[in-house]
C-alpha positions as a Python dict, from the first residue, in 0.01 Angstrom:
ca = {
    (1, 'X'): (0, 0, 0),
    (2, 'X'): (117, 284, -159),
    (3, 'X'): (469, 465, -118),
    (4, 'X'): (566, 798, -138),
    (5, 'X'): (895, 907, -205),
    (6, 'X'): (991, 1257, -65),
    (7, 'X'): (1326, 1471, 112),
    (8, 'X'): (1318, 1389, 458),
    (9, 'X'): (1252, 1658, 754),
    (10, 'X'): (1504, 1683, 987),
    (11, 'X'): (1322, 1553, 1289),
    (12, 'X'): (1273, 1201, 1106),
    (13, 'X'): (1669, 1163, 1122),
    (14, 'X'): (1593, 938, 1443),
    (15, 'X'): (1331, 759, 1277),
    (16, 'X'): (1514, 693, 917),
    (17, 'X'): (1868, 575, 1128),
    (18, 'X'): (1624, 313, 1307),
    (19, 'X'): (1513, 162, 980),
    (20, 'X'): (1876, 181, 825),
    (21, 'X'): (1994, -38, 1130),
    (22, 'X'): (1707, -226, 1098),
    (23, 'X'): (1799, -319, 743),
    (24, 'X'): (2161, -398, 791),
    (25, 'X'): (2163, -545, 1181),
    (26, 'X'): (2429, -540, 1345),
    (27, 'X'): (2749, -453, 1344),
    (28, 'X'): (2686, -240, 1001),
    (29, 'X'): (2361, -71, 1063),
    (30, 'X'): (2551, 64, 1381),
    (31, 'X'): (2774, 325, 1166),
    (32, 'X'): (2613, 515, 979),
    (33, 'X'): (2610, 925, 1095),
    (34, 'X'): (2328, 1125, 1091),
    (35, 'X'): (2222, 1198, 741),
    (36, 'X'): (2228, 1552, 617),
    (37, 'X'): (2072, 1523, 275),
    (38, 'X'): (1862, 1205, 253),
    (39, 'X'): (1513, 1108, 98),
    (40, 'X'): (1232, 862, 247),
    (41, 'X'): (1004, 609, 127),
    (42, 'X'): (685, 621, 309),
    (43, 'X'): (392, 383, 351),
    (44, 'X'): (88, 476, 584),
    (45, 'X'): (291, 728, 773),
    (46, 'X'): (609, 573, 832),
    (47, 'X'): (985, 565, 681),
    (48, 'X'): (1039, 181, 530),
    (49, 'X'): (1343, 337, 316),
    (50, 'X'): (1576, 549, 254),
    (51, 'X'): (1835, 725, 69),
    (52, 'X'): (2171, 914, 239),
    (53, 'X'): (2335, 1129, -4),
    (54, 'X'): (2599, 1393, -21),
    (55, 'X'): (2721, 1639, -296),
    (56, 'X'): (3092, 1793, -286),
    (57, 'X'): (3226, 2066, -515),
    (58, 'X'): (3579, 1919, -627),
    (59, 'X'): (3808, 2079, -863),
    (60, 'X'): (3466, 2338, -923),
    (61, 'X'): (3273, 2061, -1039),
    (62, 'X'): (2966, 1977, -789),
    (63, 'X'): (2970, 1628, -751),
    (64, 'X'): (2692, 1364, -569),
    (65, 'X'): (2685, 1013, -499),
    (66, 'X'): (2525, 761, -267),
    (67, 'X'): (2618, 723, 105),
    (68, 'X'): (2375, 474, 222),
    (69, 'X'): (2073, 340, 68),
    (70, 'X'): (1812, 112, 283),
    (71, 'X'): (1504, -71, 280),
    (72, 'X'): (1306, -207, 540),
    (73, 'X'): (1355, -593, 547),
    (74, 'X'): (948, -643, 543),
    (75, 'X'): (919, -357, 242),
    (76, 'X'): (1208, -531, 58),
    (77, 'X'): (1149, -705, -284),
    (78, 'X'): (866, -436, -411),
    (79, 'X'): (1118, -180, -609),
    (80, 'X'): (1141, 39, -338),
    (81, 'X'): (1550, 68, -367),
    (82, 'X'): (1503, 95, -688),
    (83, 'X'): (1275, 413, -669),
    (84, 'X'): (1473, 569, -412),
    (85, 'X'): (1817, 538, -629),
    (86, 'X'): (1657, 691, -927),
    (87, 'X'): (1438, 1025, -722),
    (88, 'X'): (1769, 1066, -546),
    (89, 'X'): (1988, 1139, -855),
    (90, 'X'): (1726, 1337, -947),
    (91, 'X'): (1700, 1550, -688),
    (92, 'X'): (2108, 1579, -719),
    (93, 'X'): (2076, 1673, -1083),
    (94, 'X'): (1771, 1960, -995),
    (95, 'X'): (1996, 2091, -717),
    (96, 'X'): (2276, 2167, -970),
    (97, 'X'): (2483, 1860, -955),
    (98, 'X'): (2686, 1831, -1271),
    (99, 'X'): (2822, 1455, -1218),
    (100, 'X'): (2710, 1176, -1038),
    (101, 'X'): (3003, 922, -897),
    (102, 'X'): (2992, 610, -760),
    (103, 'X'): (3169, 663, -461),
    (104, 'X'): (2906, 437, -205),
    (105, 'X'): (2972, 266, 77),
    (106, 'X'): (2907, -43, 279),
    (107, 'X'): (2736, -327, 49),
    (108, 'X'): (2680, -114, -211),
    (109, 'X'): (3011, -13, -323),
    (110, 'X'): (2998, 130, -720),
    (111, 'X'): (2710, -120, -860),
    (112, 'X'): (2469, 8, -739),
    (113, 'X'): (2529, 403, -800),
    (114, 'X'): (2618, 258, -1188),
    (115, 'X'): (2311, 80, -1246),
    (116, 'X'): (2099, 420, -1094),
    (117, 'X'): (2322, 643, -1279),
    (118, 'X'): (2283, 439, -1619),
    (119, 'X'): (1938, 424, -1574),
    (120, 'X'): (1859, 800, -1446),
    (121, 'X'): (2106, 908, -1737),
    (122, 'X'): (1929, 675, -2009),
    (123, 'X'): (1563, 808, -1917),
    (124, 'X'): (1682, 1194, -1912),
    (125, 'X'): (1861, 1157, -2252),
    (126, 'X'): (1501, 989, -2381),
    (127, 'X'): (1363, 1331, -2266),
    (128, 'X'): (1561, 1490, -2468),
    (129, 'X'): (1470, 1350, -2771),
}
Protein backbone atom coordinates (compact mmCIF):
# COMPACT_ATOMS: atom_id res chain seq x y z
CA UNK A 1 0.00 0.00 0.00
CA UNK A 2 1.33 3.05 -0.94
CA UNK A 3 0.71 6.64 0.66
CA UNK A 4 0.63 9.83 -0.70
CA UNK A 5 1.13 12.81 1.14
CA UNK A 6 -0.55 16.01 -0.29
CA UNK A 7 -2.57 19.64 1.01
CA UNK A 8 -5.95 18.70 1.57
CA UNK A 9 -9.08 20.14 -0.55
CA UNK A 10 -11.49 21.75 1.31
CA UNK A 11 -14.36 19.37 0.81
CA UNK A 12 -12.25 16.48 2.61
CA UNK A 13 -12.48 18.69 5.91
CA UNK A 14 -15.48 16.23 6.84
CA UNK A 15 -13.63 13.32 5.90
CA UNK A 16 -10.03 14.23 7.62
CA UNK A 17 -12.13 15.40 11.17
CA UNK A 18 -13.65 11.70 10.99
CA UNK A 19 -10.25 10.09 10.99
CA UNK A 20 -8.81 12.64 13.64
CA UNK A 21 -11.71 11.47 16.02
CA UNK A 22 -11.19 8.23 14.98
CA UNK A 23 -7.59 8.36 16.17
CA UNK A 24 -8.09 10.00 19.49
CA UNK A 25 -11.87 8.59 20.55
CA UNK A 26 -13.58 10.18 22.63
CA UNK A 27 -13.71 12.88 24.55
CA UNK A 28 -10.44 14.38 22.62
CA UNK A 29 -11.10 13.58 19.05
CA UNK A 30 -14.43 15.59 19.77
CA UNK A 31 -12.54 19.17 19.78
CA UNK A 32 -10.78 19.76 17.28
CA UNK A 33 -12.25 22.82 14.70
CA UNK A 34 -12.29 22.58 11.25
CA UNK A 35 -8.84 22.74 9.87
CA UNK A 36 -7.87 25.59 7.64
CA UNK A 37 -4.40 24.64 6.51
CA UNK A 38 -3.89 20.88 6.89
CA UNK A 39 -2.19 18.04 4.75
CA UNK A 40 -3.41 14.25 4.17
CA UNK A 41 -1.97 10.94 3.97
CA UNK A 42 -3.71 8.89 1.48
CA UNK A 43 -3.88 5.17 0.72
CA UNK A 44 -6.21 3.79 -2.15
CA UNK A 45 -8.33 6.88 -2.12
CA UNK A 46 -8.87 7.64 1.35
CA UNK A 47 -7.46 10.07 4.26
CA UNK A 48 -5.67 7.57 7.07
CA UNK A 49 -3.73 10.85 8.37
CA UNK A 50 -3.33 14.00 8.81
CA UNK A 51 -1.69 17.14 9.65
CA UNK A 52 -3.61 20.60 11.11
CA UNK A 53 -1.38 23.47 10.95
CA UNK A 54 -1.48 27.19 11.33
CA UNK A 55 1.05 30.06 10.63
CA UNK A 56 0.73 33.59 12.53
CA UNK A 57 2.77 36.71 11.78
CA UNK A 58 3.92 37.89 15.41
CA UNK A 59 6.09 40.74 16.10
CA UNK A 60 6.58 40.63 11.80
CA UNK A 61 7.99 37.36 12.02
CA UNK A 62 5.64 34.58 10.25
CA UNK A 63 5.52 31.89 12.49
CA UNK A 64 3.98 27.96 12.06
CA UNK A 65 3.55 25.16 14.25
CA UNK A 66 1.47 22.03 14.67
CA UNK A 67 -2.22 22.05 15.74
CA UNK A 68 -3.15 18.50 15.47
CA UNK A 69 -1.43 15.67 13.93
CA UNK A 70 -3.34 12.11 13.41
CA UNK A 71 -3.10 8.75 12.18
CA UNK A 72 -5.54 6.25 11.59
CA UNK A 73 -5.32 3.59 14.41
CA UNK A 74 -5.15 0.63 11.57
CA UNK A 75 -2.36 2.88 9.45
CA UNK A 76 -0.46 3.49 12.73
CA UNK A 77 3.10 2.03 13.27
CA UNK A 78 4.22 2.42 9.34
CA UNK A 79 5.94 6.13 9.61
CA UNK A 80 3.07 7.76 8.49
CA UNK A 81 3.23 10.59 11.47
CA UNK A 82 6.42 10.74 10.83
CA UNK A 83 6.05 11.75 7.06
CA UNK A 84 3.31 14.01 7.69
CA UNK A 85 5.43 16.10 10.48
CA UNK A 86 8.31 16.49 8.19
CA UNK A 87 6.06 17.53 4.44
CA UNK A 88 4.20 19.81 6.80
CA UNK A 89 7.18 21.99 7.94
CA UNK A 90 8.00 21.92 4.64
CA UNK A 91 5.26 23.22 3.17
CA UNK A 92 5.45 26.03 6.14
CA UNK A 93 9.01 26.84 5.19
CA UNK A 94 7.99 27.05 1.04
CA UNK A 95 5.07 29.28 2.04
CA UNK A 96 7.47 31.82 3.65
CA UNK A 97 7.50 30.75 7.20
CA UNK A 98 10.62 32.05 8.85
CA UNK A 99 10.35 29.97 12.30
CA UNK A 100 8.80 26.97 13.25
CA UNK A 101 7.51 26.76 17.16
CA UNK A 102 6.39 24.18 19.09
CA UNK A 103 3.32 25.48 20.22
CA UNK A 104 1.01 21.89 19.69
CA UNK A 105 -1.69 20.78 21.36
CA UNK A 106 -3.45 17.84 22.87
CA UNK A 107 -0.90 14.74 23.27
CA UNK A 108 1.55 16.22 21.42
CA UNK A 109 2.51 19.16 23.31
CA UNK A 110 6.36 20.49 22.19
CA UNK A 111 8.02 16.84 21.49
CA UNK A 112 6.76 16.22 18.86
CA UNK A 113 7.06 19.69 16.81
CA UNK A 114 11.02 19.42 18.29
CA UNK A 115 11.80 16.15 17.03
CA UNK A 116 10.08 17.32 13.28
CA UNK A 117 11.70 20.58 13.54
CA UNK A 118 15.26 19.02 14.43
CA UNK A 119 14.90 16.69 11.86
CA UNK A 120 13.36 18.99 8.91
CA UNK A 121 16.12 21.60 10.05
CA UNK A 122 19.05 18.89 10.07
CA UNK A 123 18.12 17.54 6.43
CA UNK A 124 17.74 21.27 4.91
CA UNK A 125 21.12 22.37 6.43
CA UNK A 126 22.61 18.89 4.66
CA UNK A 127 21.24 20.57 1.47
CA UNK A 128 23.09 23.20 1.94
CA UNK A 129 26.23 21.77 2.03
Amino acid sequence: MEIHIRTMQPEEAKEALAVYRKSFGFPEGYFSPKPKEAIVAVADGKIVGGLFYKTKVIAKKKLGYIDFLFTDPAHQGKGIARKLCAEGFKLMWEQGLQRPCDLCAGRQCGLLAAICEARLCANLLAKDD
